[in-house]
C-alpha positions, 0 to 999 in steps of 0.5 A, spaced: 543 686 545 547 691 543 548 698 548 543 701 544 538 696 545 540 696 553 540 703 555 533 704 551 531 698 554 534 700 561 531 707 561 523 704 559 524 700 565 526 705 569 522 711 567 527 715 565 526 721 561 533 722 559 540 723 562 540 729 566 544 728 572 540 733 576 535 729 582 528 731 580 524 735 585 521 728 590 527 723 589 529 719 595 535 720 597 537 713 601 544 714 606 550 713 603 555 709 607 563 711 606 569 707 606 577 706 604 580 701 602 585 700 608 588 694 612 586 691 618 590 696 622 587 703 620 580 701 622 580 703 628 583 711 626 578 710 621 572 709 626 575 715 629 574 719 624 566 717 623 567 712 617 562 707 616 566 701 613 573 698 610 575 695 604 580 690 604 584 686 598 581 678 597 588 675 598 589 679 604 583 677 607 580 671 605 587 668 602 584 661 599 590 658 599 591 658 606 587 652 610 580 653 614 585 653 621 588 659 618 581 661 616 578 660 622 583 665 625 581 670 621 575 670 621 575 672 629 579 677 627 575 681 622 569 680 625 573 684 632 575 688 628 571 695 630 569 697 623 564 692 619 568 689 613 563 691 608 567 689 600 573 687 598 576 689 593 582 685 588 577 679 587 582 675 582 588 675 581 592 676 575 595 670 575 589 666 573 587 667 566 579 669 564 580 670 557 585 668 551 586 662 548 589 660 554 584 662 559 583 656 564 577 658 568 576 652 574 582 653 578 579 661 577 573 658 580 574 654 586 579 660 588 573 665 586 568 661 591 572 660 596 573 667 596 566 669 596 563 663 602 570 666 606 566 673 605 559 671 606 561 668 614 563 675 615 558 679 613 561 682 607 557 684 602 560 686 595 566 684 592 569 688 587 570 684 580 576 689 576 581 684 576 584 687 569 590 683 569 586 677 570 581 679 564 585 683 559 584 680 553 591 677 550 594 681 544 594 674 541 587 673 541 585 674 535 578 673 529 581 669 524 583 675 520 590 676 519 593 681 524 586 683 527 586 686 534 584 682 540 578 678 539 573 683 544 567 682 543 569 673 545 573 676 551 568 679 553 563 672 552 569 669 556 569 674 562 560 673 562 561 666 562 566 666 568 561 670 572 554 665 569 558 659 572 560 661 578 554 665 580 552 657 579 556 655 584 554 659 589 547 659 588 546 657 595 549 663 598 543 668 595 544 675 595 548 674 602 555 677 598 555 680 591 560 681 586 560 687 583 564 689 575 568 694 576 569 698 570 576 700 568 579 707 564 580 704 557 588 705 559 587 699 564 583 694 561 581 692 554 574 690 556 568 693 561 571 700 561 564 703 562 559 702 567 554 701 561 558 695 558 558 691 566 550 693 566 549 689 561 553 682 563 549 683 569 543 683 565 545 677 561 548 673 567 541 675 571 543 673 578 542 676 585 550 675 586 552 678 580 551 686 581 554 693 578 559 698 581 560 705 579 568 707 579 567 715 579 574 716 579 574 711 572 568 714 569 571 721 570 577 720 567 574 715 561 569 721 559 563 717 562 557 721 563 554 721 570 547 718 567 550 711 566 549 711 574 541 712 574 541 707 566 544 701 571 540 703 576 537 696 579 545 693 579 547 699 582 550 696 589 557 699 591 562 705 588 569 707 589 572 713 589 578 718 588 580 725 586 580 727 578 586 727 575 591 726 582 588 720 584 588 722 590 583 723 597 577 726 595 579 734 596 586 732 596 585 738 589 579 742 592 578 745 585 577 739 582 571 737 586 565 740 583 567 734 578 565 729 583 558 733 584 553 730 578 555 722 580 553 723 587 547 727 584 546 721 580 546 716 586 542 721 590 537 720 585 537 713 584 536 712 593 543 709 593 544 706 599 550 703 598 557 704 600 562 709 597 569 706 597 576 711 597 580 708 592 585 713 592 592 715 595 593 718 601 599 725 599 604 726 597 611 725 599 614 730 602 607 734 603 607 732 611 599 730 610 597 726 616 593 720 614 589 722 619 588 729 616 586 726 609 580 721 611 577 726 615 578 731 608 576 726 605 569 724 609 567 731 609 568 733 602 564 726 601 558 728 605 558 734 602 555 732 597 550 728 599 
């Protein structure tokens, strides 16, 4: 299936006229949920300031080399801690190897289950599959022609089969916990740069563990149209977020808000009810901006434009 084929056939399904960013007359808007992603010591500050959930690191929080007694320990304290752990985030790392004529992907597979059982004890519901370092395609990847690029299109088989597989895996926990494809600009990764381009692995692998997520920062700065959100729809499960261009807190640049508006319009128009992580930095130094004072600029610059 080509991406011509997916967005006509995504769009039929969905009923979707067009593109228009805009949220018609009637749409259900459902609540959106806000998040940042922090350590374990800012969740309560964030608490505080009215936020809904933490985003945590895989390796951070759920560490599959360390043993189920380390685990276990873990596990109380992330279910003390006084906001929910909705995602995580830095699924696989970059030393695993998903694609290239060296890619290996058991040892990659019992890190990934491990990772998503640890997650689905805990009440984790998404997590965020990037992971360029791990799914880059090697420049050595190549087609049999001489000199050719990296072999895309096969890297991007390699990254699909990954998925197919450990989706199997885990084809016991249900949709407890799902992962999400994070898109990434073309400057950070060589495969799935656009939201479209996950959907239709998702379409592919066909799998309630393996969903979508919309990075507005990544599709701002990748010139992706808003509409790729309403097209991917029904895989639609989590975001993240950060100011256009500074790649700080949402309002950190007031100028540049009116560019988050049309994909929070098309959130609103698809009834999204899931979390939109800040994915971002937090100042800059020497500009003596209080943490607590970017969250709180950060949640009211979110809510307004819901």
């Amino acid at each position: 299936m080509n991406r011509r084929e997916f967005i006509l056939g995504a769009a039929a399904a969905s009923g979707l006229a067009g593109c228009a960013t805009s949220t018609k007359s009637g749409d259900q808007g459902g609540r959106i949920l806000f998040g940042a992603c922090r350590g374990i010591k800012d969740a309560k500050v964030m608490k505080d300031v009215g936020y809904d959930f933490w985003e945590w690191g895989c390796g951070s929080a759920f560490d599959p080399k360390k043993d189920n007694e380390w685990w276990k320990r873990q596990r109380d304290e992330i279910l003390a801690a006084p906001l929910p752990l909705r995602s995580c985030n830095g699924f696989i790392p970059g030393n695993f190897r998903l694609t290239g004529p060296a890619a290996d992907h058991e040892p990659a597979l019992k890190y990934g289950e491990t990772v998503l059982r640890r997650a689905a004890e805990v009440g984790v519901k998404t997590i965020v599959f990037g992971s360029g370092g791990a799914r880059n395609v090697p420049g050595d990847f190549t087609s049999a022609v001489k000199g050719a690029k990296p072999d895309l299109e096969k890297g991007a088989q390699q990254y699909t089969d990954f998925c197919r597989e450990l989706c199997r895996r885990t084809a016991d926990l249900g949709d407890k916990v799902t992962m999400v494809i994070e898109p990434l600009r073309p400057n950070e990764s060589n495969i799935i740069n656009f939201v479209w381009q996950g959907a239709q692995i998702c379409e592919d692998v066909n799998s309630p563990r393996l969903n979508q997520l919309a990075d507005i920062f990544h599709m701002m700065m990748g010139r992706e149209s808003a509409c790729s959100i309403k097209i991917a729809a029904k895989y639609m499960r989590h975001c993240h977020i950060a100011d256009y261009e500074t790649r700080q807190f949402p309002g950190f640049d007031p100028k540049y808000t009116d560019r988050l508006r049309p994909y929070f319009a098309a959130l609103k128009a698809i009834g999204y009810e899931g979390g939109v992580s800040c994915e971002c930095g937090w100042g800059v130094k020497g500009k003596g901006i209080k943490f607590e004072d970017a969250l709180a600029t950060a949640l009211a610059t979110m809510r307004s434009l819901v």
